[in-house]
C-alpha positions, -999 to 999 in steps of 0.1 A, spaced: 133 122 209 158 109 181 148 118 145 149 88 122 172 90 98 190 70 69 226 62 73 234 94 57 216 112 76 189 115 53 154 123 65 139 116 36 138 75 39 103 79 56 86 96 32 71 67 16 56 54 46 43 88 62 20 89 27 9 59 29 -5 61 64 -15 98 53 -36 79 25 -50 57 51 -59 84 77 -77 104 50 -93 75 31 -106 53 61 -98 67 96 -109 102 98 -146 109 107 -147 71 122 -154 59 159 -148 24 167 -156 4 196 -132 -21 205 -97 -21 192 -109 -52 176 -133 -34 156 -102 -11 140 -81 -38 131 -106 -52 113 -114 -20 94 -74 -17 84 -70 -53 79 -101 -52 50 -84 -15 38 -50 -30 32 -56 -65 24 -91 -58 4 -93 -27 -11 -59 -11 -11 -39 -44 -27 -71 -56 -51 -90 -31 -60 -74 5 -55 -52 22 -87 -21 34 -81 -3 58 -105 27 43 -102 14 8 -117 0 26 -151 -30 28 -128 -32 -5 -121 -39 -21 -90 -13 -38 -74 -30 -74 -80 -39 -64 -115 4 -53 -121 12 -90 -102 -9 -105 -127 2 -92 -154 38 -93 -144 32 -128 -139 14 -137 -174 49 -117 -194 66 -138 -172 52 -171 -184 53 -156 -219 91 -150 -217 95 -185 -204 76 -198 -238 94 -178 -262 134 -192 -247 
């Protein structure tokens, strides 16, 4: 088995994702039995695309959710636009 690795050689480019799919373990998959395989994409599909993106804060977005920092992002966006 090959270790992944950046193009320096740098383990650390996975990082991000590992914590994420720790979050996910922890948060939604741990202590669950599914069915079907059917029934566990459903469960990640309504994680990520329901709760995670809309509704969960993240400290890196002031605590924001990630639909709530789009917004917003989007509104000083529009506000830049009017003021040139």
């Amino acid at each position: 088995m090959l270790c992944s690795m950046s193009r320096k050689g740098n383990c650390w480019d996975n990082a991000p994702t590992e914590s994420w799919f720790g979050n996910f373990k922890i948060e939604r998959v741990y202590g669950e039995r599914f069915e079907t395989r059917q029934e566990m994409k459903a469960m990640a599909f309504e994680y990520i695309e329901v709760f995670y993106n809309r509704k969960r804060r993240h400290s890196t977005l002031a605590y924001k959710s990630p639909r709530q920092h789009l917004d917003d992002w989007l509104i000083a966006q529009q506000q830049e636009k009017l003021v040139a």
